[in-house]
C-alpha positions in Angstrom: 124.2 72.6 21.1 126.4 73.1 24.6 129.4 71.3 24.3 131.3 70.7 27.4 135.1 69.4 27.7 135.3 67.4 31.3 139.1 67.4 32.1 140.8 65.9 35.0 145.0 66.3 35.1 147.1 65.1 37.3 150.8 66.5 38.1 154.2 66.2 39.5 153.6 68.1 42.3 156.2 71.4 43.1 156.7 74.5 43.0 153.3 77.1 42.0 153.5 76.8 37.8 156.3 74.4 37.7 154.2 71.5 38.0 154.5 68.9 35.1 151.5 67.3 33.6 151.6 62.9 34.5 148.2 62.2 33.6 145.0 63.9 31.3 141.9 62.9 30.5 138.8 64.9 29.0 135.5 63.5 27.5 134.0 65.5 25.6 130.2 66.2 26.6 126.8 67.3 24.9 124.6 67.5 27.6 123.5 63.6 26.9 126.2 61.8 25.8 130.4 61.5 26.0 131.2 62.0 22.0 134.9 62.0 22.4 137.6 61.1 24.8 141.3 61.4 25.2 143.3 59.5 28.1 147.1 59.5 28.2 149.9 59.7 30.6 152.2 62.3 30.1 155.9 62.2 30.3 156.5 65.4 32.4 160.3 65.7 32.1 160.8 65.8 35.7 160.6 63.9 38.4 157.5 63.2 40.2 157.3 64.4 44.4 157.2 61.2 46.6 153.7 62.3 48.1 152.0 62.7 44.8 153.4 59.0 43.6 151.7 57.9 47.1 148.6 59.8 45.9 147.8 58.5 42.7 150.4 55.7 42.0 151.8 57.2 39.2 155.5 57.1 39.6 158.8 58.3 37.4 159.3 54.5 35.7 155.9 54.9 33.9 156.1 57.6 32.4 159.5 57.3 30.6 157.6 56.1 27.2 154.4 58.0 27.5 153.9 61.0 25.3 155.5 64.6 26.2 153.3 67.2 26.4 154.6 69.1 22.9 153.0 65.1 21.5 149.8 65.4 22.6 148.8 68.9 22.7 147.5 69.0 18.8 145.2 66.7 20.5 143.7 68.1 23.3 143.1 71.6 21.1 140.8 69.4 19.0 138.9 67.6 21.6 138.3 71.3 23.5 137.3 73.2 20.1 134.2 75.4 21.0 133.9 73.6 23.9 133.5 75.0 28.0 136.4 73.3 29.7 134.6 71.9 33.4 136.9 70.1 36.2 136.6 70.0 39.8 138.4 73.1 40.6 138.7 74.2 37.4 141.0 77.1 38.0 143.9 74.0 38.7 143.7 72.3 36.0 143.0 75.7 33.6 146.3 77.2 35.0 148.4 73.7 34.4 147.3 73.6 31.1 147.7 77.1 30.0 151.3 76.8 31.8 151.9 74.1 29.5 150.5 75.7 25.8 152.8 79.3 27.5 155.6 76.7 27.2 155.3 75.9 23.9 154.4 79.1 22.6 150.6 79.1 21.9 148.1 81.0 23.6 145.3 78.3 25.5 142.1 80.2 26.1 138.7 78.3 26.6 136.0 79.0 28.9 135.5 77.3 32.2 133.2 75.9 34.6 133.8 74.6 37.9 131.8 71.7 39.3 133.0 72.9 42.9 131.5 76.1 42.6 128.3 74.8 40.6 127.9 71.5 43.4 128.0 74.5 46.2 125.2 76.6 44.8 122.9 73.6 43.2 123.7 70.8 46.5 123.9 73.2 49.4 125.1 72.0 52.5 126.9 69.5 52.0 129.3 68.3 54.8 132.6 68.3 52.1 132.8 69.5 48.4 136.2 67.5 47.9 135.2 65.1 44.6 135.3 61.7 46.6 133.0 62.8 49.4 130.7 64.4 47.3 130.3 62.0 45.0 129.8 59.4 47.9 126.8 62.0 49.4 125.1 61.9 46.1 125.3 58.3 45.1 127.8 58.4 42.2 130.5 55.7 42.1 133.9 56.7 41.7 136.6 54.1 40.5 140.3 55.0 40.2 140.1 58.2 42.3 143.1 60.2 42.3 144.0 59.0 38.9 142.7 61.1 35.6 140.1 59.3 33.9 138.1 57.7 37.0 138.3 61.2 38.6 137.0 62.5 35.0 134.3 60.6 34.6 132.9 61.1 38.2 132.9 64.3 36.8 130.9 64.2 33.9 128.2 62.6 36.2 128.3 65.7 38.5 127.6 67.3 35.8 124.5 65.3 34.6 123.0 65.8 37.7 124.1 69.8 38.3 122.6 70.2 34.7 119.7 68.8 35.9 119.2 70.5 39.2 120.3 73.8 37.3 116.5 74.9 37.3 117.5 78.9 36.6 119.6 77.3 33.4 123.2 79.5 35.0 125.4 76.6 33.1 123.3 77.0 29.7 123.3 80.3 29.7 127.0 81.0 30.5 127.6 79.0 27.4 125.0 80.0 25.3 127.4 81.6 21.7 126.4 85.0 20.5 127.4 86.4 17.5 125.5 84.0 15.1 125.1 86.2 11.8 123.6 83.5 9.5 121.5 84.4 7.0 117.9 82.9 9.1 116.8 79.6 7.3 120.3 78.7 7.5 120.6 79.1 11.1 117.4 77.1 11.9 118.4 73.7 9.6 121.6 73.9 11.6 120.1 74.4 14.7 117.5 71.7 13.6 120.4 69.1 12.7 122.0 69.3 16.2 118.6 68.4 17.6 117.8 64.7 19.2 114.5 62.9 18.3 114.0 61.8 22.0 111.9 63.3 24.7 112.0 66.5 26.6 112.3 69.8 26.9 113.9 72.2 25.4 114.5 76.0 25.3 115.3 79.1 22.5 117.8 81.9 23.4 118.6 85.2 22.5 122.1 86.6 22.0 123.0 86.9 25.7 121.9 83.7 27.0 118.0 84.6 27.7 115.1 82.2 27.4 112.7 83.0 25.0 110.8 80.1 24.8 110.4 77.2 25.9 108.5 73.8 24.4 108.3 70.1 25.4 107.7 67.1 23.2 108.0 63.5 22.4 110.5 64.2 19.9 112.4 67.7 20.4 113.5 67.7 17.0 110.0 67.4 15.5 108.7 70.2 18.3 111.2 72.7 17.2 110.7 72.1 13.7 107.3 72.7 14.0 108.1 76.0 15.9 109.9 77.0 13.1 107.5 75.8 10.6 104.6 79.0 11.9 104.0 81.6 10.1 102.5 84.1 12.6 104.4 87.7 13.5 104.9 86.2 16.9 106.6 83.5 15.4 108.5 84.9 12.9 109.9 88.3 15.7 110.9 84.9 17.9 113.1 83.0 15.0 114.8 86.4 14.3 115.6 86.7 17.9 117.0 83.4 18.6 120.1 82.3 18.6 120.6 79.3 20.3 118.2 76.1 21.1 119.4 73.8 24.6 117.5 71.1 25.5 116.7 68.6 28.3 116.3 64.9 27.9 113.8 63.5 30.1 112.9 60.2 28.8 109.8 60.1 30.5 107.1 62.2 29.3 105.7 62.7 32.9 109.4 64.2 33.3 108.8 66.5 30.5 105.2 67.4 31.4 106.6 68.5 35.1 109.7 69.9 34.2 107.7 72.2 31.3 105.4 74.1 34.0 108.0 74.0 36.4 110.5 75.8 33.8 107.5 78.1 32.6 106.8 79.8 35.9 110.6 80.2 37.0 111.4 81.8 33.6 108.0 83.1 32.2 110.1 83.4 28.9 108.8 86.2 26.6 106.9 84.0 24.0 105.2 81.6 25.8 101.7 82.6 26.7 100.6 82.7 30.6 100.2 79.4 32.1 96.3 78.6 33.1 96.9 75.1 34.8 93.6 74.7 37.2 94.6 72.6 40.0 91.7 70.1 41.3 94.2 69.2 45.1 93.4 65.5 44.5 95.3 63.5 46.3 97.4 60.1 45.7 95.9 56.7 47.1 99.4 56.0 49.2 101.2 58.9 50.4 104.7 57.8 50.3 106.2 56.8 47.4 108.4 56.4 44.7 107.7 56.5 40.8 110.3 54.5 38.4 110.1 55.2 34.8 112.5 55.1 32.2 115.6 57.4 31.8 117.8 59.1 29.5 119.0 56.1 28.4 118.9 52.5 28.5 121.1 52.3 31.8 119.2 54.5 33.8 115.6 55.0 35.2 113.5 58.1 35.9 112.6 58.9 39.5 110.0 61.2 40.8 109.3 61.1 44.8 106.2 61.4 46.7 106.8 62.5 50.1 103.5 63.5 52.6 101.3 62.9 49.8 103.0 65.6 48.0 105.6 65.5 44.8 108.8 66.1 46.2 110.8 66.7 43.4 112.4 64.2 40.0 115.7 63.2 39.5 117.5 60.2 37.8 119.4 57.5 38.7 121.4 54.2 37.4 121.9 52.2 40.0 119.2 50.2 42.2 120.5 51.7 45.9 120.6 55.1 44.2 116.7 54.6 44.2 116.2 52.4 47.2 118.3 54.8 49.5 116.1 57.5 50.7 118.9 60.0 51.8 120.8 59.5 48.7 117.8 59.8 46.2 116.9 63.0 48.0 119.9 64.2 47.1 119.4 63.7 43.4 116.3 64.7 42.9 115.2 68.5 41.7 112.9 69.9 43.6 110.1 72.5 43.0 107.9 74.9 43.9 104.7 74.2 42.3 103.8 71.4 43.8 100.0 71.5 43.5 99.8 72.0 40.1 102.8 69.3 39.8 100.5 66.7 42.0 97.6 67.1 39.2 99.9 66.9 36.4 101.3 63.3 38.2 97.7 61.9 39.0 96.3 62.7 35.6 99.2 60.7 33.6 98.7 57.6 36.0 95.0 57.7 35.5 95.7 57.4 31.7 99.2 55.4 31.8 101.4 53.1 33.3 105.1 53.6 34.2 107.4 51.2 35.2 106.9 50.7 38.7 105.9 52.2 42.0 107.9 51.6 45.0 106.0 52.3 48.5 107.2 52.6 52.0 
């Protein structure tokens, strides 16, 4: 399992690595869920620039009880442990924090992500990449902006959605561990325990990061168990070689269903046999329109658009003008490039089930 450590920190302000941490927070991530979190101001031991109290509102009175940094950093090594440390420009908030460990002696080394660089390659064009405009573009609500923990978990949303639009896996596989020397059945009932029992996708990796295979399912856990339950040569050459299972929660099984072909043809991974879809070109009764299902969890809904009377792409979403605002849910959404054979996938599942609802304008 990916573990990702979503820290924002704010600072005094000053001179280039004399800065003073005020403020951290980090939730610790799984792909689906915040597991951990840790939110403290930080007394700094120096006084705070004028423009950075205007900033964020954190001024020198404040902080004259909080923790120091020395109180606090046992802490933050445990919430980061074999974790990939993500912030909007992470190269900030990696330096203050190294700065600070440097201080006290210890050697800080984790590594990083940045959602700036991430948003840039998976939302192109965007008119600002700064964390409050973005999030605006994309529909993500932002509360206490400029302070640590609202800034953090605007974050950790980002990241939802770059995992999600992350269709050649670059985050996954940049964080994929090597090295795994486990005697085999070992590794798999490990891997297996670290498995959810919801639906989607998921995907096996060798040492470096490469997909090897990829399955869908109801339940993932179940799937991959009975992946490693064959007996075949195929089978047996493909436990040896992996290393790592990541997965994708879909919720919706017509989610799963897409993003499986989708994920097929853009990584034809090396045990999955050659996809034989045959596409019929039947077309949908309305041609523009929106398909609500359930999400990833009980706050959110699945969304797959219908554009031209052709699948546009899925996405998700957890609040009702995310959905209802066409600009912004075009913005979450993943698109694709098999669009035929995603259009008979779509029209077969509503011939044989119902979803939520269908929104048509």
């Amino acid at each position: 399992m990916n573990l990702y450590a979503i820290i924002d920190i704010e600072t005094t302000g000053g001179r280039y690595n004399e800065e003073g941490i005020t403020e951290i927070a980090i939730h610790k991530f799984d792909g689906v869920n915040v597991i951990d979190t840790f939110v403290s101001l930080v007394n700094p031991e120096k006084a705070i620039q004028p423009f950075v109290v205007k900033l964020t509102g954190i001024n020198n009175k404040m902080l004259r009880n909080a923790p120091k940094f020395y109180e606090v950093a046992k802490r933050i090594i445990e919430i980061t442990k074999d974790c990939t440390l993500v912030a909007h420009n992470a190269n900030f908030d990696y330096r203050i924090l190294r700065t600070e460990f440097k201080r006290l002696g210890y050697d800080f080394e984790t590594p990083t992500l940045c959602t700036v660089e991430l948003s840039k390659k998976l939302i192109p064009d965007l008119e600002s990449y700064s964390l409050g405009k973005l999030c605006r573009s994309i529909g993500i609500p932002v509360t206490d902006r400029h302070r640590a923990n609202g800034d953090a978990i605007a974050t950790v949303k980002l990241l939802e959605i770059l995992l999600q639009k992350d269709t050649e896996k670059i985050i996954v596989k940049s964080t994929v561990k090597s090295g795994n020397k486990r005697d085999l059945s070992k590794k798999l009932l490990t891997i297996l325990g670290e498995l959810p029992t919801k639906t989607g996708v998921f995907y096996f990796h060798r040492f470096n990061g490469d997909i090897l295979f990829i399955g869908k399912g109801k339940n993932i856990k179940k799937a991959v168990n009975q992946v490693f339950l064959r007996t075949s040569k195929k089978a047996r050459s493909l436990q040896k070689e992996l290393i790592s299972v990541s997965f994708d929660i879909t919720g919706s099984e017509l989610i799963s269903q897409i993003k499986y072909q989708e994920e097929i043809k853009t990584h034809q991974p090396k045990y999955n046999q050659k996809s034989k879809v045959k596409i019929h070109y039947t077309n949908y009764s309305n041609e523009n329109m929106i398909l609500v299902d359930k999400g990833r969890n009980v706050y959110e809904k699945s969304v797959i658009l219908i554009e031209n009377n052709t699948y546009q792409g899925y996405g998700f979403a957890d609040l009702s003008y995310q959905i209802n605002n066409l600009e912004v849910l075009k913005s979450l959404i993943t698109s694709t490039h098999t669009m035929e054979i995603q259009n008979d996938i779509i029209i077969k599942y509503l011939k044989n089930n119902t979803i939520e609802k269908i929104i048509r304008f």
